[in-house]
N, C-alpha and C positions, 0 to 999 in steps of 0.2 A: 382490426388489431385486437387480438388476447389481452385478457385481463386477468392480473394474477394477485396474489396476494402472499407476501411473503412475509418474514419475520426475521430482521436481520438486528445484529448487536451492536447495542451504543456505538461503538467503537468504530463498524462498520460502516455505520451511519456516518458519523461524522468527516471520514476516509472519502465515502462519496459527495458531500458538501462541498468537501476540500478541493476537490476535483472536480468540480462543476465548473463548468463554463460563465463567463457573464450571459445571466438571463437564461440559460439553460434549466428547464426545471427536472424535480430529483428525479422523475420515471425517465425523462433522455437520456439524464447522465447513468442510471444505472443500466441503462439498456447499452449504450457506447460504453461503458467500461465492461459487461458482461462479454459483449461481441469482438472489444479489443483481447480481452483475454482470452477467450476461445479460440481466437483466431491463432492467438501467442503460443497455445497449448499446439496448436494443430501442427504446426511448425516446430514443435520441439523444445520453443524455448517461453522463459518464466515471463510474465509480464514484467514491463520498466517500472511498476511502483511497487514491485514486490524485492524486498530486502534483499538481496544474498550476500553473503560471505563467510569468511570464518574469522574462527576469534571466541575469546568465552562468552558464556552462557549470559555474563550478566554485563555483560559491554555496552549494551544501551542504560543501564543506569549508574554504571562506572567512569563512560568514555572519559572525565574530564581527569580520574585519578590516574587511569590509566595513561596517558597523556602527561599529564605533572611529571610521573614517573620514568616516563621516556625521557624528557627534556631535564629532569634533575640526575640522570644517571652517569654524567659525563664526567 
């Protein structure tokens, strides 16, 4: 097995924690989400823990305004 060394951002890090398995350690889990996402790519489509949609820019730190605003507009 190859050994690599890579340098991924807090953020990223965390994302793969998130998604660990019970008892899975962090080189499986990022080798199984690296290989689930390539595979997703190969096929055309985004991986499942990758966001999409649309909506504005700042929707993830608005959602709950935006939302009040739906519900108080009637």
């Amino acid at each position: 097995m190859a050994r690599r060394t890579i340098h991924i951002p807090e953020g990223t890090e965390a994302l793969v924690r998130e998604l660990a398995s019970e008892g899975e350690s962090f080189s499986a889990t990022v080798a199984r989400l690296i290989e689930a996402g390539a595979k997703a790519l190969k096929r055309g489509r985004v991986p499942s823990y990758v966001g999409v949609g649309e909506g504005p820019d700042d929707l993830g730190r608005k959602a709950e305004s935006y939302l009040r605003e739906l519900v108080t507009s009637d």
